[in-house]
C-alpha positions as CSV (number, residue, x, y, z in Angstrom):
1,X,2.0,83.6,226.5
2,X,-0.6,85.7,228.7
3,X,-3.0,83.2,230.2
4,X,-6.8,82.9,229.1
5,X,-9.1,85.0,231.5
6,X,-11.5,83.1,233.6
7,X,-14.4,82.6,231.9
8,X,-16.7,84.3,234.7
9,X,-14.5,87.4,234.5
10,X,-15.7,90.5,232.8
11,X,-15.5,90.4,228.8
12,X,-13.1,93.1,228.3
13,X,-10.6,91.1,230.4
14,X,-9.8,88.9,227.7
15,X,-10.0,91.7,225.1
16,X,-7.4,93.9,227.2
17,X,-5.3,91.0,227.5
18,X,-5.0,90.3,223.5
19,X,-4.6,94.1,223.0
20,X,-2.0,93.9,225.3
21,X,0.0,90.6,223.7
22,X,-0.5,92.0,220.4
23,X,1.3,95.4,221.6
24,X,4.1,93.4,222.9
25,X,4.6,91.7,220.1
26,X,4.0,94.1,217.3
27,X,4.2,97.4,218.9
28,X,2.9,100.2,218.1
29,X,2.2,99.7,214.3
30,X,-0.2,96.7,215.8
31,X,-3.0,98.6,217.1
32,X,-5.1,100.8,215.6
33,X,-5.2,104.3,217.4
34,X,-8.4,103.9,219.2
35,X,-6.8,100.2,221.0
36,X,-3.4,101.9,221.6
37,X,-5.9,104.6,223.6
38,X,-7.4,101.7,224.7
39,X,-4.6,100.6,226.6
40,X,-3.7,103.7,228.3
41,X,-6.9,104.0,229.3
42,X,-6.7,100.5,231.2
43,X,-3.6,101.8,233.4
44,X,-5.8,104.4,234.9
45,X,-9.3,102.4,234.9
46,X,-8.7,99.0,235.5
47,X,-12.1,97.6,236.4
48,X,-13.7,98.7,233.1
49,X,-14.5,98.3,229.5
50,X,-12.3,101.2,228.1
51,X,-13.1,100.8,224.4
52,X,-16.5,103.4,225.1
53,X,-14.5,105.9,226.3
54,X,-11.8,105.8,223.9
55,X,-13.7,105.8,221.1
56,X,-15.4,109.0,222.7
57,X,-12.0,110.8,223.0
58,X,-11.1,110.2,219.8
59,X,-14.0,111.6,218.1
60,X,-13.8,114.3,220.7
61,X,-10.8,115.4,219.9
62,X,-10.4,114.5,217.0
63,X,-7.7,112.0,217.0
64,X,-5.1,110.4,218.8
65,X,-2.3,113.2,219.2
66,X,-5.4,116.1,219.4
67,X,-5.9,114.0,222.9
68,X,-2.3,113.4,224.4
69,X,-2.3,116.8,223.7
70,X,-6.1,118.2,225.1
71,X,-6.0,120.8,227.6
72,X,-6.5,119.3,231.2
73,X,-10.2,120.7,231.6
74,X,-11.4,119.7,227.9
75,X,-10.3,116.2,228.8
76,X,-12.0,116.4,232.6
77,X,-15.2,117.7,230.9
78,X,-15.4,114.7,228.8
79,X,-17.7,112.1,230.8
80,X,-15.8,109.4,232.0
81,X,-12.4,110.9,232.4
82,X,-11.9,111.4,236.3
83,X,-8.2,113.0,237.4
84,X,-6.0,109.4,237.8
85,X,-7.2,108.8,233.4
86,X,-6.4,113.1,232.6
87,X,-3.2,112.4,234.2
88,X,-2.5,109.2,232.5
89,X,-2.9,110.9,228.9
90,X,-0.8,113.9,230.1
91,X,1.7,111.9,230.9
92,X,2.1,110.2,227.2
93,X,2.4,113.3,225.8
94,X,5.1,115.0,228.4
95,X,7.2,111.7,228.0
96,X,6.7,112.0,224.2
97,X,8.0,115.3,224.6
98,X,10.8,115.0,227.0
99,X,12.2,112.0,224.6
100,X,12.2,114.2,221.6
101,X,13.5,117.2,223.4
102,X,16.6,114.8,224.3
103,X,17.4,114.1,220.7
104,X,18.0,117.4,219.7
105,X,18.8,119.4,223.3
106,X,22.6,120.7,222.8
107,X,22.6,119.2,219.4
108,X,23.7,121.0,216.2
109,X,20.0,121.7,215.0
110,X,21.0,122.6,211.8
111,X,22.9,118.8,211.0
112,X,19.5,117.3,212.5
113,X,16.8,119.4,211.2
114,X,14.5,116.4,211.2
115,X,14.6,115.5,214.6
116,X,14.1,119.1,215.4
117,X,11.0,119.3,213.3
118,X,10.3,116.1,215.3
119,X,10.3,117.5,218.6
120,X,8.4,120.8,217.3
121,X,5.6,118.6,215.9
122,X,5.1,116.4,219.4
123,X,5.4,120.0,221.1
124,X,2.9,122.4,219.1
125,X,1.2,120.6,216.8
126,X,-2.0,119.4,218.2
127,X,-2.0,122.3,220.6
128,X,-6.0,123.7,220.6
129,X,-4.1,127.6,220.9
130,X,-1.6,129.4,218.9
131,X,1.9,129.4,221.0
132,X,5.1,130.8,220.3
133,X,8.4,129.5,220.9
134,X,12.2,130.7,220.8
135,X,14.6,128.0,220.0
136,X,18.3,129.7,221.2
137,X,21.3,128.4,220.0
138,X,25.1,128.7,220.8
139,X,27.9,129.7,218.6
140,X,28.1,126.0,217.3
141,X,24.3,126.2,216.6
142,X,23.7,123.8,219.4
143,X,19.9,123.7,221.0
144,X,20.6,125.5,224.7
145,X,17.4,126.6,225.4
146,X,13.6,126.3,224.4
147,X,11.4,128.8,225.5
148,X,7.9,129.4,224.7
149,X,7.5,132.8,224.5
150,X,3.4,133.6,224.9
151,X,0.1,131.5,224.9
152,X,-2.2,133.0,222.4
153,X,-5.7,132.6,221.1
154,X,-7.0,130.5,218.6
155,X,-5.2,132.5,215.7
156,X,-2.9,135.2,217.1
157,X,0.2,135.1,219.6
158,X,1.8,138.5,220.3
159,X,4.8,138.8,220.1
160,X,7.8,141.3,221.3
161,X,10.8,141.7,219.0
162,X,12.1,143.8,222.4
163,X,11.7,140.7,224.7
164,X,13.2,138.4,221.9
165,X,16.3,140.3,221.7
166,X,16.4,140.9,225.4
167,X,16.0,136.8,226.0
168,X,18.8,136.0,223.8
169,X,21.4,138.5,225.0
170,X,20.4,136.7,228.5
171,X,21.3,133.6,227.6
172,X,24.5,135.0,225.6
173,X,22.6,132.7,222.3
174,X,24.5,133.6,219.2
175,X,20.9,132.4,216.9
176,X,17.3,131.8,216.8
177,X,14.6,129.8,215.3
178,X,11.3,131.2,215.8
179,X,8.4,128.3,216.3
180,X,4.4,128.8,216.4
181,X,1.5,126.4,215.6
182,X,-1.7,127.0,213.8
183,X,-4.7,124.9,215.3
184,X,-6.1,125.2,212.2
185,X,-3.9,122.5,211.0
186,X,-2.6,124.6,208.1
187,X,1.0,126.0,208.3
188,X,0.5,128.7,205.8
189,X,2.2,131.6,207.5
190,X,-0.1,134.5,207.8
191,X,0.4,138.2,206.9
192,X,0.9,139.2,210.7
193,X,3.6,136.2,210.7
194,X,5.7,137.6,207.9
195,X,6.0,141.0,209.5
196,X,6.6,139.9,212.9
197,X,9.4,138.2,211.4
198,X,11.1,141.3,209.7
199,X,10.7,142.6,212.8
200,X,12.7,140.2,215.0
201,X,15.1,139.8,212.2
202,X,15.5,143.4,211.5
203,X,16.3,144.1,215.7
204,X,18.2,140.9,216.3
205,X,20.3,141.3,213.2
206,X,22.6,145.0,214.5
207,X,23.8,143.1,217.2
208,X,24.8,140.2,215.6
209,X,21.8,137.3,216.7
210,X,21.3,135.5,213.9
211,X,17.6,134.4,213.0
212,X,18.0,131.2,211.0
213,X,14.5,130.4,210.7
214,X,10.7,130.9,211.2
215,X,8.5,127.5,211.3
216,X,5.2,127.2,211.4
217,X,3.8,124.5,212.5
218,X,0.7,122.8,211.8
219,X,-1.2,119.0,212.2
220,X,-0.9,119.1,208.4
221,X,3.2,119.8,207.8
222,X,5.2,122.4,208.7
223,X,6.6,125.8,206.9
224,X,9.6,127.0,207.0
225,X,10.7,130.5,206.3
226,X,14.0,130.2,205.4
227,X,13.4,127.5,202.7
228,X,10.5,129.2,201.1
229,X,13.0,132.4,200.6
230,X,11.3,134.4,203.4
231,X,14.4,135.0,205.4
């Protein structure tokens, strides 16, 4: 049991110490988002009440994943948030990221499609900007490489059918899935996402690269090309 704190310490001693009791024994699922921010706050700003500013981030941001995942000057421009906490909450989402790359990284995607649209949610989709990414897999459809491909704007990411091609006969990759968010939240593919797919298909496709599948990806589910008949 975590002792009491002494009862001329600050208030939020006592709290941060029951938020941190009830995360050990409960995990996760215990806390509500704001206390679970709350917490990795604390590791960065020890000799303060937290709750304030997590509250603010979250409203900010709009929510807990929307801040793992802020850009590093949104999050410094928010009052409060000094480089030691920025790095803190970077550093939630790059583990969060690295341990769902590693369940699917020189896996057969297409036998663990879920953990795939795991790691492609943590990755993409609470990013503020559209991104695009090139999943490349070897002749047993294992995961060799992830590459994202260009940083767009708010609702366009160019892309290269030229590059595409020329990345995958690089890295001698025998198929692709095609990734890209919406910060919108809503996966609906757009027009401009349906031709730039005939296009990579239609010049991967003469010399034998095989383009599984487009997925879009967005905070509210994800789309996938191949499912919806679109490949």
């Amino acid at each position: 049991m975590t002792s009491a704190a002494p009862k001329d310490s600050p208030h939020y001693l006592g709290h941060r110490q029951r938020l941190r009791q009830r995360f050990l024994d409960g995990g996760a699922e215990a806390l509500p988002d704001y206390e679970l921010l709350e917490l990795i706050l604390c590791l960065a700003i020890p000799q303060k009440d937290v709750k304030p500013l997590a509250k603010t981030l979250l409203a900010r941001f709009g929510g807990f994943g929307a801040v793992i995942h802020a850009e590093l000057p949104a999050l410094l421009a928010v009052p409060g948030v000094k480089d030691n906490t920025a790095c803190a909450i970077k550093l939630i989402g790059a583990a969060a990221q690295r341990l769902a790359q590693a369940e699917v990284l020189g896996r057969p995607v297409l036998s663990s499609w879920e953990k795939l649209l795991d790691y492609c949610k943590v990755t993409l989709a609470h990013l503020p900007q559209e991104r695009f990414h090139l999943l490349f897999l070897d002749r047993k459809n294992a995961l060799i490489a992830d590459e994202p491909q260009q940083k767009g704007t708010i609702d366009h990411t160019p892309v290269y059918p030229r590059e595409v091609v020329k990345r995958a006969l690089e890295l001698n990759a025998s198929a692709i899935i095609m990734v890209h968010n919406h910060p919108s939240g809503d996966p609906t593919p757009s027009q401009a996402d349906i031709e730039m797919t005939g296009r990579i298909r239609d010049a991967a496709g003469p010399i034998g690269i095989i383009v599984h599948d487009h997925l879009v990806i967005g905070r509210n589910g994800c789309f996938s090309f191949r499912s919806q008949g679109l490949i």
